[in-house]
Backbone as JSON, one array per atom type, in Angstrom:
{
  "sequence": "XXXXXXXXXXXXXXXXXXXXXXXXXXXXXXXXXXXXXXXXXXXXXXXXXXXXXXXXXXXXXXXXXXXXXXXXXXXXXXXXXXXXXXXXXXXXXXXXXXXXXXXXXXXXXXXXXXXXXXXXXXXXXXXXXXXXXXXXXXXXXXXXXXXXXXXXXXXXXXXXXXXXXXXXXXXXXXXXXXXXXXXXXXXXXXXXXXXXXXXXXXXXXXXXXXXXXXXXXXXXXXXXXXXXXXXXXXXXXXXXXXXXXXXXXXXXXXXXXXXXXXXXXXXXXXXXXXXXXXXXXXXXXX",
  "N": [[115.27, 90.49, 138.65], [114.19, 92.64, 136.33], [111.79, 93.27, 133.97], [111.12, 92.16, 131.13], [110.39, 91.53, 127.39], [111.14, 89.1, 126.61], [111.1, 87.42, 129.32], [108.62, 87.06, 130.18], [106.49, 84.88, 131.0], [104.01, 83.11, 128.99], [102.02, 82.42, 131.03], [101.87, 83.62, 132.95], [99.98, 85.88, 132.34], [97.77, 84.88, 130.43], [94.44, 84.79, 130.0], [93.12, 82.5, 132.24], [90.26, 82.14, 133.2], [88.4, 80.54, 130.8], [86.22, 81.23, 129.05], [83.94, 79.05, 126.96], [82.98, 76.86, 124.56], [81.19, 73.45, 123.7], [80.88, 70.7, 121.65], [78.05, 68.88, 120.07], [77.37, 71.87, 119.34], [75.88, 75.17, 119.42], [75.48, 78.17, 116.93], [73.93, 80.01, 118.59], [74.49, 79.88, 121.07], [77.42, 80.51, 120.85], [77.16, 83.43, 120.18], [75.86, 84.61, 122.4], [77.67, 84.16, 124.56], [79.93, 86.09, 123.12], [78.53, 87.95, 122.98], [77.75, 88.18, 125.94], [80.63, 88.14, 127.05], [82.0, 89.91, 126.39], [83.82, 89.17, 123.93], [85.7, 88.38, 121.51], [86.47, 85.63, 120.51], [85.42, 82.6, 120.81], [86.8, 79.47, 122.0], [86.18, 75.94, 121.23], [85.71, 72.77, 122.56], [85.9, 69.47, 122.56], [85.39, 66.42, 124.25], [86.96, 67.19, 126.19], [89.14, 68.15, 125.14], [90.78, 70.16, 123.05], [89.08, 71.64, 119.97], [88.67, 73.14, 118.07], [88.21, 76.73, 117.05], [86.03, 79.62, 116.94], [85.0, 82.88, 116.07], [84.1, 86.46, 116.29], [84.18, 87.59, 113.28], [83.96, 85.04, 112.26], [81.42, 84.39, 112.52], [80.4, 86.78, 111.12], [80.72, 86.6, 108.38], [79.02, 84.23, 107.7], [76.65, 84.24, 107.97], [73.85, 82.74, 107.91], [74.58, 79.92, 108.77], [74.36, 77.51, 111.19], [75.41, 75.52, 112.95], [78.23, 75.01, 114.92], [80.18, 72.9, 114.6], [80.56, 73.72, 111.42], [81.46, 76.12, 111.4], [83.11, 76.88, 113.08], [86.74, 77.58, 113.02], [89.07, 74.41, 112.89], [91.71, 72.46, 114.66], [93.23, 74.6, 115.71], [95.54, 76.86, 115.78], [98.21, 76.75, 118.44], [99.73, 77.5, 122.06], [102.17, 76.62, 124.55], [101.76, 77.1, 128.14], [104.22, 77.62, 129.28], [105.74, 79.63, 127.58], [107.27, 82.73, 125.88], [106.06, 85.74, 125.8], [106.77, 86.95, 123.36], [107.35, 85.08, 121.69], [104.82, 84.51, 121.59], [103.35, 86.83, 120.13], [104.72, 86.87, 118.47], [104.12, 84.56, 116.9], [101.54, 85.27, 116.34], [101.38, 87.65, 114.93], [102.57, 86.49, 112.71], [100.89, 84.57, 111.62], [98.93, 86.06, 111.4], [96.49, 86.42, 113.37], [93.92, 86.82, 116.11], [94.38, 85.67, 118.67], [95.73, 83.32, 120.99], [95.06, 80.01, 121.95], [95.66, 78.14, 124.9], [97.93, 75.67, 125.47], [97.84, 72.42, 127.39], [99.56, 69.33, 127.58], [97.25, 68.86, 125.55], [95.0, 69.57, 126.43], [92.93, 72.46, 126.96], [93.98, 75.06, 128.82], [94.26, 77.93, 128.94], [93.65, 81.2, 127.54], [95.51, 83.51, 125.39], [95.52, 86.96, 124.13], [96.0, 89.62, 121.93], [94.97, 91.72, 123.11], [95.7, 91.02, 125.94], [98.57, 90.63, 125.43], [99.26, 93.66, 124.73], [98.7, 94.78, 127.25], [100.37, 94.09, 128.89], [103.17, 95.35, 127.54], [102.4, 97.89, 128.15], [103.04, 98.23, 130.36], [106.01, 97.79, 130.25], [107.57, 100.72, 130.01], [108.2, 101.03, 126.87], [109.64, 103.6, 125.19], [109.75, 104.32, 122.03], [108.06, 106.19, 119.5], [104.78, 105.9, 118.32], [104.56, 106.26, 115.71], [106.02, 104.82, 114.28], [104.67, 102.07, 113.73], [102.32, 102.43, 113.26], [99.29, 101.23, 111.21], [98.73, 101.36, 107.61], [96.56, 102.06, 105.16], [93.84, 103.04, 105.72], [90.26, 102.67, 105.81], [87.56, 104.25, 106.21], [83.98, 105.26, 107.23], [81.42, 107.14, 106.51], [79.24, 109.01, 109.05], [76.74, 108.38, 108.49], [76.4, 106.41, 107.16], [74.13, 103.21, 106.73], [74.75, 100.77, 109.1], [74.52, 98.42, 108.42], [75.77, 98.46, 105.8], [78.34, 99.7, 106.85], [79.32, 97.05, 108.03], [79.73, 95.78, 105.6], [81.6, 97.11, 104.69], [83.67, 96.57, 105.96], [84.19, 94.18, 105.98], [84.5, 93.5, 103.03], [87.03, 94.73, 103.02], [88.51, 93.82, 104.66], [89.0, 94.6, 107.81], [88.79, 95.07, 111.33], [88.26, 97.24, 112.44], [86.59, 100.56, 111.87], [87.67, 104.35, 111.22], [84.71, 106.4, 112.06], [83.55, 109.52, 110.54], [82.04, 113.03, 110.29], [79.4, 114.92, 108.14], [81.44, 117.3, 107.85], [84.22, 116.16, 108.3], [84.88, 115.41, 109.85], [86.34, 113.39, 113.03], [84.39, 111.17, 114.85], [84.16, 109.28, 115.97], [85.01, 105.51, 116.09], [83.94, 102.54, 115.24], [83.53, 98.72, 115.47], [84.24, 95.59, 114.56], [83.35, 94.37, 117.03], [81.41, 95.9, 118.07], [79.7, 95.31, 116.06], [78.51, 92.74, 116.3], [77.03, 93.59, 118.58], [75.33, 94.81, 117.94], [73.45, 93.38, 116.4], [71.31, 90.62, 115.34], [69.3, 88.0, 115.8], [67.39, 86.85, 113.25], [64.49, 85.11, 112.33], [63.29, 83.12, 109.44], [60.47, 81.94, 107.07], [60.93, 79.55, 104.34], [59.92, 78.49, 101.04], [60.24, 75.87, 98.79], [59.38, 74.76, 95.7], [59.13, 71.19, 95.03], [58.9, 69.23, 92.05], [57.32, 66.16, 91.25], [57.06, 65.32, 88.93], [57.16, 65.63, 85.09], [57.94, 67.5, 82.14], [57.34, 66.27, 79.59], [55.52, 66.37, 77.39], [54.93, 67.89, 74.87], [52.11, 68.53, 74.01], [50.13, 68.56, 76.18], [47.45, 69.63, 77.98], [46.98, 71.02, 80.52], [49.41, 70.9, 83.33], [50.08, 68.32, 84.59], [51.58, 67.98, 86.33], [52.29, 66.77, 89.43], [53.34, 68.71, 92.74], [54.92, 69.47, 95.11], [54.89, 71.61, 97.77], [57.72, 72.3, 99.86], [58.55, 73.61, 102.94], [60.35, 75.52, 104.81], [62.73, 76.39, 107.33], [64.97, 79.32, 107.91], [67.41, 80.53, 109.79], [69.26, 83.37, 110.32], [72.02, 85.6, 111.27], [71.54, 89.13, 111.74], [72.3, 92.45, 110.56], [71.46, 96.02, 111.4], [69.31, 98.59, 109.9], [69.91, 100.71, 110.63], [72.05, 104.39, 110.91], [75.46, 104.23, 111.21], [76.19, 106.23, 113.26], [74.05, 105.98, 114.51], [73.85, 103.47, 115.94], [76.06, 103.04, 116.96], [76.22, 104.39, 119.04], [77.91, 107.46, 120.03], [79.58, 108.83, 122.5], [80.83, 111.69, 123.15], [84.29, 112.59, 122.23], [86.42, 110.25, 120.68], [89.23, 108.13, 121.9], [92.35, 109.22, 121.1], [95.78, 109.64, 119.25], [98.78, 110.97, 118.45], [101.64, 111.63, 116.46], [103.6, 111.4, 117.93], [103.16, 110.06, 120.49], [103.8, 107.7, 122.98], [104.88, 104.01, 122.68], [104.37, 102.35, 125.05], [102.69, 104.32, 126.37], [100.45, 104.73, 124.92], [99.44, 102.12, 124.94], [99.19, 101.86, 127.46], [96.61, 103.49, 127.42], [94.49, 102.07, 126.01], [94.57, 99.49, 127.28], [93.27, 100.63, 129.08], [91.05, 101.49, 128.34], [89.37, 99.54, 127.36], [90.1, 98.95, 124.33], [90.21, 98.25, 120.81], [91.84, 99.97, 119.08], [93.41, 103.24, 118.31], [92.44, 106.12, 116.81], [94.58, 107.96, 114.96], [95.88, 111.36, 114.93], [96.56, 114.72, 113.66], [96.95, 118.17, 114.92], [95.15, 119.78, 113.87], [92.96, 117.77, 114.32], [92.81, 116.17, 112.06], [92.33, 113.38, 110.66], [95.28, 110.96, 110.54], [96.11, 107.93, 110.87], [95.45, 104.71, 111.74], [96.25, 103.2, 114.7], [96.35, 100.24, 115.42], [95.87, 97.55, 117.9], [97.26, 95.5, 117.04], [99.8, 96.16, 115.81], [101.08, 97.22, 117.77], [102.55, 94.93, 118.86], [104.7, 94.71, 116.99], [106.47, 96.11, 118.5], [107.47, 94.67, 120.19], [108.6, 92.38, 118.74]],
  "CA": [[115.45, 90.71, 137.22], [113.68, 93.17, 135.36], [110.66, 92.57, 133.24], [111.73, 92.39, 129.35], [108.95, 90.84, 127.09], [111.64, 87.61, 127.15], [111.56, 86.63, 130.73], [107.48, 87.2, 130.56], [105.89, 83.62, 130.31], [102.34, 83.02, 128.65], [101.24, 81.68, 131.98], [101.66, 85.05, 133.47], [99.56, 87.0, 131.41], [97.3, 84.56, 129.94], [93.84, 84.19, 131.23], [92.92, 81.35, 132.39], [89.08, 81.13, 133.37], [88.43, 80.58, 129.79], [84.57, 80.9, 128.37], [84.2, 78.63, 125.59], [81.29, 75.79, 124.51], [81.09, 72.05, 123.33], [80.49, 70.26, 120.7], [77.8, 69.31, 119.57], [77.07, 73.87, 120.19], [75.15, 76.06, 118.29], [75.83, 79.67, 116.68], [73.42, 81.08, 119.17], [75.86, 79.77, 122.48], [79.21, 80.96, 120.97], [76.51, 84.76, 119.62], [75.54, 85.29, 124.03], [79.28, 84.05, 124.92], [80.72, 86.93, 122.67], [77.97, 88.88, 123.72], [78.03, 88.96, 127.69], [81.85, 88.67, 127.56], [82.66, 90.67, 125.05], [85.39, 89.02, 123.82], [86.46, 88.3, 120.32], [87.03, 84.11, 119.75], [85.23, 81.46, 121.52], [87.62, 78.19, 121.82], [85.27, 75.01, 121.12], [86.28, 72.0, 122.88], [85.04, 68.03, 122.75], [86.03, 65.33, 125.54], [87.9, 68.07, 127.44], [90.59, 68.95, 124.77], [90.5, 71.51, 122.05], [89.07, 71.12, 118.72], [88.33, 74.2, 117.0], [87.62, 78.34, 117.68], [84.82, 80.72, 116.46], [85.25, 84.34, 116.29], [83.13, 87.23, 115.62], [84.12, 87.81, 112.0], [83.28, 83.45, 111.76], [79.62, 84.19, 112.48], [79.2, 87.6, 110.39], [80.56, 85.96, 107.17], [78.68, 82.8, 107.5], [75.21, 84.33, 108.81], [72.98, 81.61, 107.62], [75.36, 79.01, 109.43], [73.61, 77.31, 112.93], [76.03, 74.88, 113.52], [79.68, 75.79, 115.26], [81.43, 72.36, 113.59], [80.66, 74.21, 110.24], [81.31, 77.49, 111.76], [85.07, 76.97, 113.65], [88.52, 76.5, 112.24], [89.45, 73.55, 112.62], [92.82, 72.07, 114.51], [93.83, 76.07, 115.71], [97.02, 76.96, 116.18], [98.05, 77.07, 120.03], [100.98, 77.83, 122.44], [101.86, 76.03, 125.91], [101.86, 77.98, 128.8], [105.41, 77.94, 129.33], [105.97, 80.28, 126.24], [107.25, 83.6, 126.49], [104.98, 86.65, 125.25], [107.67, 87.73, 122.79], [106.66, 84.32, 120.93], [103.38, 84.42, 121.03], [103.25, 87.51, 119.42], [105.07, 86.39, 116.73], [102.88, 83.86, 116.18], [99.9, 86.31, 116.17], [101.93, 88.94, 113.2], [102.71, 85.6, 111.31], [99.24, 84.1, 111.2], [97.56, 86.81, 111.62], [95.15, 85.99, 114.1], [93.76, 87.76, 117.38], [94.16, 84.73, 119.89], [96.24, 81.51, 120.74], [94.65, 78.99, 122.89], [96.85, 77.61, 125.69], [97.06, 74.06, 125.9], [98.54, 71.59, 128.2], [98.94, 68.06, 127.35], [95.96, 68.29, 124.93], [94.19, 70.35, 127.34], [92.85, 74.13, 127.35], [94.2, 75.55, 130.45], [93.84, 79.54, 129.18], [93.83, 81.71, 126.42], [95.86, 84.88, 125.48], [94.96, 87.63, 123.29], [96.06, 90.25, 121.67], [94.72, 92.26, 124.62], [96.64, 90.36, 127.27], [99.88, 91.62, 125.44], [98.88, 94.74, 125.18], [98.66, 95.0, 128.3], [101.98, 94.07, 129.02], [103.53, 96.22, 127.09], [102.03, 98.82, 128.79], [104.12, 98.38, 131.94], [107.34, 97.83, 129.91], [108.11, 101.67, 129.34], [108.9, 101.51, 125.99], [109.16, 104.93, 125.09], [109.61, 104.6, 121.17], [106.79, 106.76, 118.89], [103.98, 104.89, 117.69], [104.83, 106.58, 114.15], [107.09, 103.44, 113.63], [103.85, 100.84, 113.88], [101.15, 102.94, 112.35], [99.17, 100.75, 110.24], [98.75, 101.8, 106.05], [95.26, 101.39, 104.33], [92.63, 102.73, 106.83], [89.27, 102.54, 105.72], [86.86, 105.2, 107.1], [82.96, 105.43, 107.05], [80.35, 108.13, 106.81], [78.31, 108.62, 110.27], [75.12, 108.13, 108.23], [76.36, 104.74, 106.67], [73.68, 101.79, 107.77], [75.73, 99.54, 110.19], [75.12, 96.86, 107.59], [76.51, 98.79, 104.95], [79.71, 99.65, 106.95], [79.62, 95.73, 108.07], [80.04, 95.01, 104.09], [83.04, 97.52, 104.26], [84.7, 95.92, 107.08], [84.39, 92.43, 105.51], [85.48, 93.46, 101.99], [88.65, 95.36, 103.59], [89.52, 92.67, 105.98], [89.4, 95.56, 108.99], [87.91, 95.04, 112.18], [87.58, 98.59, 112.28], [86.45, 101.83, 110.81], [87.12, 105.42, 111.83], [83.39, 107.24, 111.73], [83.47, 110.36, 109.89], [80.56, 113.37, 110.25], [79.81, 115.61, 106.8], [83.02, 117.87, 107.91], [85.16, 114.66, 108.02], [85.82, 115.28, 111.47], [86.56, 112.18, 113.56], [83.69, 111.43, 115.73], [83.95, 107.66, 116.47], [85.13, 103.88, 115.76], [83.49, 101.14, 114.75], [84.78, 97.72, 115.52], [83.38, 94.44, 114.72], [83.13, 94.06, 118.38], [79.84, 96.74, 118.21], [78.39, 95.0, 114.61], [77.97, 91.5, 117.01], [76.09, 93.98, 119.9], [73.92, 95.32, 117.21], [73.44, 92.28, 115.61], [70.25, 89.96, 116.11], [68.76, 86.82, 115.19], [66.19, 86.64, 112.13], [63.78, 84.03, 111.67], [62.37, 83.49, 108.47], [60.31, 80.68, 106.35], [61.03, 79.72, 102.58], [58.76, 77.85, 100.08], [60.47, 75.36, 97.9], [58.82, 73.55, 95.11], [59.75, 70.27, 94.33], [58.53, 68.72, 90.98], [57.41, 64.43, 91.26], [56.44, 65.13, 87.46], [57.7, 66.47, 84.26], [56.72, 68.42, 80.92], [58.1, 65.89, 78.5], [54.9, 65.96, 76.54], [54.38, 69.05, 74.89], [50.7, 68.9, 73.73], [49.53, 68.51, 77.89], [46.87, 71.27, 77.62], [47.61, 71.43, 81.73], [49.95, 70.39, 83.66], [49.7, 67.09, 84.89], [52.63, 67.52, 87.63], [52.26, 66.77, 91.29], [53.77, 69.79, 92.72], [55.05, 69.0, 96.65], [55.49, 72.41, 98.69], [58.48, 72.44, 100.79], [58.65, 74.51, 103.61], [61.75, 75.21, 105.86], [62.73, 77.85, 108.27], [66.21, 79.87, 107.74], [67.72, 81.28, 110.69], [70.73, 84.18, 109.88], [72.53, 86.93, 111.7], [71.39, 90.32, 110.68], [72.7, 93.95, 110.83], [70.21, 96.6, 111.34], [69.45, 99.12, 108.93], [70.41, 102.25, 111.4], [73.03, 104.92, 110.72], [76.51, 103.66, 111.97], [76.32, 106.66, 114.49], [73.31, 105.95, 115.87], [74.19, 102.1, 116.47], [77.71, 102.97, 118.14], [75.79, 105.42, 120.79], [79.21, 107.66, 119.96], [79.51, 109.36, 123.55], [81.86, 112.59, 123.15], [85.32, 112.45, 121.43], [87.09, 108.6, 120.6], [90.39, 108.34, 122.8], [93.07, 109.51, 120.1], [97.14, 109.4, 119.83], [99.6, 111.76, 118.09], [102.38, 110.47, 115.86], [105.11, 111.52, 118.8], [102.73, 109.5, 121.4], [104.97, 107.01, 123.07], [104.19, 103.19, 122.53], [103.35, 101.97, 126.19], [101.48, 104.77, 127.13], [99.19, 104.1, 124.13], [98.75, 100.5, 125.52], [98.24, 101.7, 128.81], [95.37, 103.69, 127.16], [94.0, 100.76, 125.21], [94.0, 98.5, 128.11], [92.17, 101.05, 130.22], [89.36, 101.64, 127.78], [89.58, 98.46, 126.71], [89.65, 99.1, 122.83], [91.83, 97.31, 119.87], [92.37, 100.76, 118.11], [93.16, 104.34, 118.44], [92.77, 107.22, 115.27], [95.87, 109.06, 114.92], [95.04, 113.14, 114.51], [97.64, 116.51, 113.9], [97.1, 119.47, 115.62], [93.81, 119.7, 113.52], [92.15, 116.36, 114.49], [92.63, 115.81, 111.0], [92.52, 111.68, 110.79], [96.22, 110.78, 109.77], [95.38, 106.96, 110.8], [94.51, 104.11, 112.79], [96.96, 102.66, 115.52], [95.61, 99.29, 116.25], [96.86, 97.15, 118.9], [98.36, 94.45, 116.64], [100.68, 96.99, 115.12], [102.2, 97.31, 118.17], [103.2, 94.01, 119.1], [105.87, 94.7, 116.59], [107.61, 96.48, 118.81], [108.46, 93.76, 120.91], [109.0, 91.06, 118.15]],
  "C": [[114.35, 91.62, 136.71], [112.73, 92.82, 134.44], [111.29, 92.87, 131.87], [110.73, 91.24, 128.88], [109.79, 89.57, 127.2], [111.44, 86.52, 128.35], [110.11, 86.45, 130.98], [106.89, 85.71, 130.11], [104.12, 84.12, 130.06], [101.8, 83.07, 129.61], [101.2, 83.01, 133.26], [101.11, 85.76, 132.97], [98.36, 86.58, 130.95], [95.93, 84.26, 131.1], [93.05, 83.01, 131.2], [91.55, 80.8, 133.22], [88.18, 81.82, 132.1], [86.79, 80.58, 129.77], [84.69, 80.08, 126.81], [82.86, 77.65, 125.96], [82.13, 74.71, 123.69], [80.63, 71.76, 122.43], [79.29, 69.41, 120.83], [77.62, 70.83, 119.7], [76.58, 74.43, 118.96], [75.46, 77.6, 118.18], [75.36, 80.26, 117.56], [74.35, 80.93, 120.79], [76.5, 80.59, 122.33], [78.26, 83.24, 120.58], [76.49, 85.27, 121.24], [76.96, 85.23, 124.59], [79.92, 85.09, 124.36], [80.29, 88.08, 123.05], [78.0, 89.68, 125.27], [79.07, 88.56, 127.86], [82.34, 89.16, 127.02], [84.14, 90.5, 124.63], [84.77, 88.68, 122.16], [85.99, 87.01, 119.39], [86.23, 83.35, 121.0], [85.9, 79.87, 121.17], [86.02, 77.09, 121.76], [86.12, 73.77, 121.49], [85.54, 70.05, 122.91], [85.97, 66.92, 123.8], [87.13, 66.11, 126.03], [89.21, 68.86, 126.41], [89.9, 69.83, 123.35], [90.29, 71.33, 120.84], [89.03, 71.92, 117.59], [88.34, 75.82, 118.13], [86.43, 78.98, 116.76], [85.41, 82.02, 116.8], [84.02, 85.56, 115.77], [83.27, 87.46, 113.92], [83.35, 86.29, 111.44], [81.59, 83.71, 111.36], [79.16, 86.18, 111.08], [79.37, 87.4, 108.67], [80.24, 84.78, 107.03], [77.26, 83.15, 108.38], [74.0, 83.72, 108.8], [73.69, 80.55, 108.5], [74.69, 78.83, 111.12], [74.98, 76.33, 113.43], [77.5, 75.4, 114.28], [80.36, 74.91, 114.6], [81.49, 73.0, 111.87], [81.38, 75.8, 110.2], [82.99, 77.82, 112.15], [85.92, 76.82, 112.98], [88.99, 75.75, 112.86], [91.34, 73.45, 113.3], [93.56, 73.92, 114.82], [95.19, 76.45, 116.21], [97.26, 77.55, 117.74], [99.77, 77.24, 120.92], [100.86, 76.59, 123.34], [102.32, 77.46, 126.58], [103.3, 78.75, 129.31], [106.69, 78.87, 128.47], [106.4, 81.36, 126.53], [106.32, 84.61, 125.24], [105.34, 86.74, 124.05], [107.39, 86.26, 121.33], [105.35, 83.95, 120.59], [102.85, 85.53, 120.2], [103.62, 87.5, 118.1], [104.33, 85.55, 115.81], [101.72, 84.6, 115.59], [99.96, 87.16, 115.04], [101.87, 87.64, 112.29], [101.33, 85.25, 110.97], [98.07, 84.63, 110.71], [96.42, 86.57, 111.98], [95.38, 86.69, 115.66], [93.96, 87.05, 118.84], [94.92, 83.62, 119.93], [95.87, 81.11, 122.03], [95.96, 78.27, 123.36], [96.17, 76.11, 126.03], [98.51, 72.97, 126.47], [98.18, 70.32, 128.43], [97.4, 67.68, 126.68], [94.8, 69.38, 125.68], [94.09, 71.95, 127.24], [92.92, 74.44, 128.68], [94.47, 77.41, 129.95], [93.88, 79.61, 127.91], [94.78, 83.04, 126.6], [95.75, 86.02, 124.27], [95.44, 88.79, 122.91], [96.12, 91.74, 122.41], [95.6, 92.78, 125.91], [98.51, 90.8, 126.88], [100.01, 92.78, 125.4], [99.22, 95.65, 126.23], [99.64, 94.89, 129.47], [102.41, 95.13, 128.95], [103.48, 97.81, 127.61], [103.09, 99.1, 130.1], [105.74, 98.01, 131.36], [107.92, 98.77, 129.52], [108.69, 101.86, 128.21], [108.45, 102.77, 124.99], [109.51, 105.69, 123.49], [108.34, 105.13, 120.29], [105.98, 105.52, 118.43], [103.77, 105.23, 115.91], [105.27, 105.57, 113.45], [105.98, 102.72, 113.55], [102.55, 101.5, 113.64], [100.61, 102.36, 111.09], [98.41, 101.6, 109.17], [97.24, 101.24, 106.0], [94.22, 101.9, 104.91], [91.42, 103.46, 106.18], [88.1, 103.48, 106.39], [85.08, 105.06, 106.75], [82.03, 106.75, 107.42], [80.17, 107.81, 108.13], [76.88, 108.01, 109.77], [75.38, 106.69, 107.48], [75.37, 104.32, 107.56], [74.83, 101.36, 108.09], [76.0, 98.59, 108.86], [75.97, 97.14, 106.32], [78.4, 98.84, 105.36], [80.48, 98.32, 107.45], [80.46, 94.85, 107.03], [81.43, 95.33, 104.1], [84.32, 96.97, 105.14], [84.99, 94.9, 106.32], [85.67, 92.85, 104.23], [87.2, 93.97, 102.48], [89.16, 95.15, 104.3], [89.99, 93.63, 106.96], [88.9, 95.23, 109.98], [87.76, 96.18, 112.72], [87.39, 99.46, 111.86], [86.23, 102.88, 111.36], [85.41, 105.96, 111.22], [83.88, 108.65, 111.37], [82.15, 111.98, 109.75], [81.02, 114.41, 108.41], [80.88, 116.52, 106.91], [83.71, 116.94, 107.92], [85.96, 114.99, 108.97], [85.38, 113.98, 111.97], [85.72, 112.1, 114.75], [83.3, 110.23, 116.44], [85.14, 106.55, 115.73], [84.48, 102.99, 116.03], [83.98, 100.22, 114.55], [83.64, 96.63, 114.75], [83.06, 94.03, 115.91], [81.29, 95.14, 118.64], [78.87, 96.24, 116.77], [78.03, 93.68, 115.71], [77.15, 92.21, 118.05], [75.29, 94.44, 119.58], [73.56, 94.26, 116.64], [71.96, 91.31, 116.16], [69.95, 89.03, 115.1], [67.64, 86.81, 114.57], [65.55, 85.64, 111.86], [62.72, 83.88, 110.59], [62.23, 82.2, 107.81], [60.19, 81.18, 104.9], [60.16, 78.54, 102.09], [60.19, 77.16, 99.09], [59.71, 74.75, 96.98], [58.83, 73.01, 94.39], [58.82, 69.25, 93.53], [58.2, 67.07, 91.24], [56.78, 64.38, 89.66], [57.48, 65.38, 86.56], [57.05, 67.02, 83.09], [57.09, 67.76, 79.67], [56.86, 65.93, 77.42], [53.94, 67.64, 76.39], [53.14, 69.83, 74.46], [49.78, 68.71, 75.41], [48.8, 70.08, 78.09], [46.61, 72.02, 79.58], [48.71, 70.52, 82.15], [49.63, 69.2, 84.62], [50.76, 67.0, 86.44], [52.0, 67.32, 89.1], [53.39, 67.17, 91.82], [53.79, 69.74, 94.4], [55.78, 70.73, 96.88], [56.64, 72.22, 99.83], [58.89, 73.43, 101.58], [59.72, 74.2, 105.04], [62.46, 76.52, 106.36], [64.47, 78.1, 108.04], [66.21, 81.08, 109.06], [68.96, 82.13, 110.56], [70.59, 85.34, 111.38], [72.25, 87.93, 110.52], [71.65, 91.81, 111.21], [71.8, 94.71, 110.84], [70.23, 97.56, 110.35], [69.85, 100.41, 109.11], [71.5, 102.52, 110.61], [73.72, 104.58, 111.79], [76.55, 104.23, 113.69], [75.2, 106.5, 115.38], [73.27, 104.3, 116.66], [75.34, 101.97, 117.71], [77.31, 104.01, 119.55], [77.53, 106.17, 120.93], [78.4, 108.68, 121.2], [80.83, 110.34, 123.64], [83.42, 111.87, 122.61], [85.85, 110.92, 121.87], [88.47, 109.12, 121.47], [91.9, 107.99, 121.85], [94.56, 109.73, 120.19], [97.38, 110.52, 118.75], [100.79, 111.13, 117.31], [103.4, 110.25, 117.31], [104.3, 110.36, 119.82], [103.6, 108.03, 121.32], [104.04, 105.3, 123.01], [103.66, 102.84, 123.96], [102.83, 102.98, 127.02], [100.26, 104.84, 126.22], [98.52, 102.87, 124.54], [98.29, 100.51, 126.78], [96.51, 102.41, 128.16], [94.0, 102.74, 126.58], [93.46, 100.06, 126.08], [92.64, 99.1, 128.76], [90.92, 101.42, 130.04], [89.13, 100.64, 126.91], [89.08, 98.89, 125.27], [91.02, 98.91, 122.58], [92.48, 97.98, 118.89], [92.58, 101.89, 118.31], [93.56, 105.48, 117.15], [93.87, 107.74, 115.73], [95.65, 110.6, 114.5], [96.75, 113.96, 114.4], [96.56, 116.67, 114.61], [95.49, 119.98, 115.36], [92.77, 119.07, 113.93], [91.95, 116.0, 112.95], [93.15, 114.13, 111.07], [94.18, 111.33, 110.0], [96.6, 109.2, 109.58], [95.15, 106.04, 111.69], [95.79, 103.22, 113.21], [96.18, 101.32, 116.04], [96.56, 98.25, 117.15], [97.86, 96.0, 118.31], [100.19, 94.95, 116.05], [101.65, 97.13, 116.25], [103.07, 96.2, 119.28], [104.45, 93.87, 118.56], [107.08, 95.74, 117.63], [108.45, 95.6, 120.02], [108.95, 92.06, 120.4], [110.49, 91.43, 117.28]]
}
């Protein structure tokens, strides 16, 4: 039989020697886990079954946050392995989310990602344009933006990426949230509180009479650096760019093979027309 995304189960595709951490776990686990595997979502698990996920966007809007039970969502929405791709993708457009944890009898036995269909897709010749699944709205940044500035613009514009831009507004990079977590570093800093055991109810007190308790307590955050975007992303000669006519699975074979979750769209010019990311083209097999 023929491969058609129908006949493709989860359990073919999905991989299954999962990195993830335990509960109690701390932000700085699931920060080296995203780090040296550069992935996305760390699953969080307690007495063997699945309780929550983390993701890189979790930790850069919650950068004061140490804990992961404050940090995860909660109860995540999951497949079984016996699923076929063609539904898990659907899941992934409806929810909108980059990952569903595979679980069996309660149990994490893999994950699959966004990625992992992808990557499919790729070997299913389908040889419709990627003009049809070109996502609307795309967000662009100077090269000389700070990182943390174009961090802000990611957040506010719910993107996980942003073409780079030089003063000609030629296309000279992307910026994911996958490179703000590899620039990203841990800040330690102490604060002064001070808490009152008095008061001022008596307003002829020619000093103050309070006993005046210093509180001192250390704040640990994620922090962006203050570099220009391009010199954070180390942009290394031209981003790997599509065409509207470019067909969908040989875009996904490109994707897979440089592993990245987006590619700019250019004319004839390299004029930016916009940003092909890989969720966009899950629709073509839902």
């Amino acid at each position: 039989m023929a491969d058609t995304p129908e006949n493709i189960t989860i359990e073919e595709v999905m991989v299954k020697d999962v990195a993830y951490t335990e509960l109690p776990g701390s932000r700085d686990e699931v920060l080296e886990i995203l780090k040296s595997k550069h992935i996305s979502g760390v699953p969080i698990v307690k007495n063997h079954e699945l309780v929550g996920i983390v993701t890189r966007t979790d930790l850069l809007k919650n950068p004061e946050e140490e804990q992961v039970a404050m940090l995860m969502t909660r109860n995540p929405i999951t497949i079984s392995p016996d699923k076929s791709i063609v539904e898990a993708a659907r899941i992934i457009l409806t929810k909108n989310i980059r990952r569903l944890p595979v679980v069996d009898n309660h149990s994490l036995v893999g994950l699959i990602t966004i990625a992992d269909i992808v990557g499919t897709i790729g070997r299913l010749n389908i040889t419709s344009p990627i003009s049809d699944y070109i996502g609307n709205n795309v967000v662009s940044v100077w090269s000389e933006t700070p990182i943390s500035v174009a961090g802000a613009i990611m957040e506010l514009a719910d993107v996980k990426a942003v073409p780079i831009l030089d003063s000609s507004l030629a296309l000279i990079g992307v910026a994911t949230d996958k490179d703000l977590i590899s620039a990203s570093m841990i800040e330690d800093r102490t604060e002064m509180s001070n808490m009152s055991a008095g008061s001022d109810d008596d307003a002829w007190t020619w000093e103050s009479l309070r006993d005046t308790m210093s509180l001192y307590y250390s704040v640990s955050k994620i922090k962006l650096p203050s570099k220009p975007v391009k010199d954070v992303i180390k942009i290394t000669g031209e981003p790997e760019t599509a065409v509207l006519s470019s067909q969908v699975s040989d875009c996904a074979r490109k994707m897979r093979r440089h592993r990245i979750d987006q590619m700019p769209v250019i004319n004839s010019s390299r004029k930016l027309l916009g940003l092909l990311r890989d969720k966009d083209m899950l629709r073509s097999i839902v």
